[in-house]
N, C-alpha and C positions, 0 to 999 in steps of 0.2 A: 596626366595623373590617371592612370589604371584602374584608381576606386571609383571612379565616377564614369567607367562605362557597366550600364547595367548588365552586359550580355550575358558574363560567365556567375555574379551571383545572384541573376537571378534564377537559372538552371539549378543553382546550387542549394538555394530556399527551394525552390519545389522537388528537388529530390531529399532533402531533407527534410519535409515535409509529410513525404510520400512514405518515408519510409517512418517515422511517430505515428503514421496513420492507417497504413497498413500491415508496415512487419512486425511493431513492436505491441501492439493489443493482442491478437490472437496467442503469441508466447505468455505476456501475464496471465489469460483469463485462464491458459491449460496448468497454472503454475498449483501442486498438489502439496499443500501443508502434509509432512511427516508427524506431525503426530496434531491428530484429532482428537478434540474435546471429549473427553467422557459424560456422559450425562452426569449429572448433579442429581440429590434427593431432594424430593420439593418437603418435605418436614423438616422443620428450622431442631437443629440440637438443643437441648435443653439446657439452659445458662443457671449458672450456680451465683447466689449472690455474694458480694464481697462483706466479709463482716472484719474487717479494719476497723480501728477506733479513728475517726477525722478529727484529731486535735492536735 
């Protein structure tokens, strides 16, 4: 039975390893949001109260 020789997956887990570990982090960390946050006004808008009848 072929699955039960370790030789070839365990080459296979450590290069698949290697590569989650080293080629795939440095590609996320460079990765550049297209559109960035605009700062926000720190003064809250000022809220109109509801004058509905609750009955």
């Amino acid at each position: 039975m072929p699955q039960l020789n370790p030789a070839p997956w365990f080459t296979i887990l450590i290069f698949s390893w290697l590569v989650f570990l080293i080629v795939i982090p440095p590609k996320v960390i460079n990765h550049a949001f297209t559109n960035e946050p605009a700062p926000q006004n720190t003064e809250k808008p000022k809220s109109e109260p509801w004058n509905w009848p609750w009955y």
